[in-house]
C-alpha positions in Angstrom: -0.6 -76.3 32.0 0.7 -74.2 34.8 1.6 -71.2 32.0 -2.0 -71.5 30.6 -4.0 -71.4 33.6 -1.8 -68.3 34.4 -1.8 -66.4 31.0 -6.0 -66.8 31.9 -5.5 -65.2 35.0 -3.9 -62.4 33.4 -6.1 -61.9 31.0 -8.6 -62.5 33.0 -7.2 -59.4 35.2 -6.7 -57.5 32.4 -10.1 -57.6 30.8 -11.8 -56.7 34.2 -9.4 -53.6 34.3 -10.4 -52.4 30.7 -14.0 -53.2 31.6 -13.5 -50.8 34.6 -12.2 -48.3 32.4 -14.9 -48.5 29.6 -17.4 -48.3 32.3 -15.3 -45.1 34.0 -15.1 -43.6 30.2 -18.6 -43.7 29.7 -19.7 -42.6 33.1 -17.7 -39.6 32.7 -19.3 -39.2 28.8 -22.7 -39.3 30.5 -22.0 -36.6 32.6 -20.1 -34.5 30.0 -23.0 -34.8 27.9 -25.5 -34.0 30.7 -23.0 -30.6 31.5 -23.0 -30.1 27.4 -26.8 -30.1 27.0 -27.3 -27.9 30.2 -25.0 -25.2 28.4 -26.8 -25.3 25.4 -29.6 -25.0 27.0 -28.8 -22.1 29.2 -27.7 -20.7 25.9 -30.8 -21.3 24.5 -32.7 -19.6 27.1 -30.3 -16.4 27.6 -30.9 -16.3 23.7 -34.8 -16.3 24.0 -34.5 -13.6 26.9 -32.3 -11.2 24.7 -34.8 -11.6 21.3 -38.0 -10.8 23.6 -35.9 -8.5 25.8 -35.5 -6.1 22.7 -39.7 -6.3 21.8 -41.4 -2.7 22.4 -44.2 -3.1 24.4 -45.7 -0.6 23.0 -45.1 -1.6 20.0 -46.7 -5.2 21.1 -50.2 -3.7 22.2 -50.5 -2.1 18.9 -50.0 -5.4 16.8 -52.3 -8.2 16.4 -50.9 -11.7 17.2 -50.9 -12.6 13.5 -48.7 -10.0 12.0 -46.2 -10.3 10.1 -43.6 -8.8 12.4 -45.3 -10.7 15.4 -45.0 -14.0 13.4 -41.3 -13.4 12.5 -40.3 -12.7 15.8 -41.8 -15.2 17.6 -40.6 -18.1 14.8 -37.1 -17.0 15.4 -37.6 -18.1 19.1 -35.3 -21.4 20.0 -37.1 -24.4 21.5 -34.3 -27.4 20.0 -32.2 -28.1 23.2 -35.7 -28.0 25.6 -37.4 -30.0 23.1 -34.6 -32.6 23.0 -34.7 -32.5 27.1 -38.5 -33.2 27.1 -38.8 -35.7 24.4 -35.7 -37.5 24.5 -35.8 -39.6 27.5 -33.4 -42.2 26.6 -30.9 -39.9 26.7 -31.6 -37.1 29.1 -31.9 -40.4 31.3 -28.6 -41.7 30.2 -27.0 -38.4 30.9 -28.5 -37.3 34.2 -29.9 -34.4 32.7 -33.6 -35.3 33.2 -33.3 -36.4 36.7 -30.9 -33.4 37.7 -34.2 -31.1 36.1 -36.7 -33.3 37.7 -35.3 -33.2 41.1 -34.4 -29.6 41.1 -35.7 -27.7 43.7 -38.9 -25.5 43.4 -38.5 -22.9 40.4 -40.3 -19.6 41.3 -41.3 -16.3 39.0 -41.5 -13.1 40.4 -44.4 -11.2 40.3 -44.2 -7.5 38.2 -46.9 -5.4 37.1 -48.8 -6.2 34.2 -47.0 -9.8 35.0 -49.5 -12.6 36.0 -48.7 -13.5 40.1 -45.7 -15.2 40.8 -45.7 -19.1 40.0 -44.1 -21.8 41.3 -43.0 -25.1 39.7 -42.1 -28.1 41.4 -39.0 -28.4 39.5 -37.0 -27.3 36.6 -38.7 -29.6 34.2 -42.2 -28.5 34.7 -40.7 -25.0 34.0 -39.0 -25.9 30.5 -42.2 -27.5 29.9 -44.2 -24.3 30.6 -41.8 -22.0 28.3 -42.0 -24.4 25.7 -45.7 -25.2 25.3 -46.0 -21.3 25.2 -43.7 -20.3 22.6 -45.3 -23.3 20.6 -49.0 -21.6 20.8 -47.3 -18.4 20.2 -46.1 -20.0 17.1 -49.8 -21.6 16.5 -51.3 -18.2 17.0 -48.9 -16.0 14.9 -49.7 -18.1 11.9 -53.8 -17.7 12.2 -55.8 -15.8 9.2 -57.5 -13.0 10.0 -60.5 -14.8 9.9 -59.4 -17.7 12.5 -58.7 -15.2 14.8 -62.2 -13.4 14.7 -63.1 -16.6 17.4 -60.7 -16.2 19.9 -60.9 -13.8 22.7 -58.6 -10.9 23.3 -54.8 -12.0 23.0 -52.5 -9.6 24.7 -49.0 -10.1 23.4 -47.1 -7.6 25.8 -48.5 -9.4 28.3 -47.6 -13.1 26.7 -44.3 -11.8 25.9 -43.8 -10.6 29.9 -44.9 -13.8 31.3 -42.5 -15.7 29.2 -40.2 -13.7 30.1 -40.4 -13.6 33.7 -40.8 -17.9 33.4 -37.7 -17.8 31.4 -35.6 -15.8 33.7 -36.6 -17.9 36.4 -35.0 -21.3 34.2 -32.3 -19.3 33.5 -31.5 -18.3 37.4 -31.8 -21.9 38.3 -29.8 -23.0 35.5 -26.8 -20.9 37.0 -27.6 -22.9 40.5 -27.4 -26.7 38.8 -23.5 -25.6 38.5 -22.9 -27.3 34.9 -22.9 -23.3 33.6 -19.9 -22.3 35.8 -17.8 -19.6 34.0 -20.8 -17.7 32.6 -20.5 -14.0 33.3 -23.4 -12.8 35.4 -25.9 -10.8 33.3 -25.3 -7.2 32.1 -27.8 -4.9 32.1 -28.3 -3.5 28.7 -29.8 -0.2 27.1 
């Protein structure tokens, strides 16, 4: 009796120690997950900044928003990862993710030019939120008729393109601050 009350003391211990390490194992999963998603997202946005970054304004101003080239451009624009951060909750919760972007510190854009005044978010998610609802009208509004568009008012895509831009950057700068994108070269400057 002495042995059996023993052995379920030991496996008692036992089970306790491999909970502890289940619970350690998928702690640590969370957060690799969280780190994961915030990489591909920085990717995602670094990738969005180097498409429009290549757009001719001049070029922009003399296209209407539904042309073909507008329309192909704008389509080939990523929107997966900050999608996946805004609709699933479950997950971004379970990971961190959403409450890391949620409690982020203010997210500012600078002001340039033609740019519309600086803007500040109250945190990282309201900014994701902002790029993404405007690459998703872009979207919308590249794939109007000619007639549709006769109704809406003037649509200035170098300006669209510069706002984006400028919110964009600003993600992207506060991205490199949340620290799960250590060991991504600064930005080059390119021709």
């Amino acid at each position: 009796m002495l042995t059996t009350i023993a052995e379920k003391a030991i496996d008692g211990i036992f089970a306790r120690i491999a909970n502890a390490f289940e619970k350690a194992e998928k702690t640590r999963d969370r957060e690799l997950t969280g780190k994961a998603m915030l990489r591909a997202y920085y990717i995602e946005v670094r990738g969005n900044l180097d498409l429009l970054g290549s757009l001719s304004k001049t070029a922009l101003k003399d296209h209407a928003v539904n042309s073909p080239a507008f329309s192909a451009i704008v389509n080939r624009l990523e929107t997966r990862i900050a999608e996946a951060i805004l609709t699933d909750d479950e997950t971004a919760r379970e990971n961190g993710l959403f409450r890391i972007l949620q409690t982020t510190n203010a997210v500012s854009s600078e002001s340039s030019g033609e740019v519309s005044a600086g803007v500040t978010y109250r945190n990282v998610l309201e900014a994701v939120s902002f790029t993404l609802v405007k690459i998703t009208v872009m979207r919308k509004l590249s794939s109007l008729t000619d007639e549709e568009k006769t109704i809406l008012h003037g649509i200035r895509l170098a300006r669209r393109v510069e706002n984006l831009k400028t919110r964009l950057e600003s993600v992207l700068k506060t991205l490199r601050s949340l620290g799960g994108v250590t060991g991504i070269p600064p930005d080059e400057k390119e021709d």
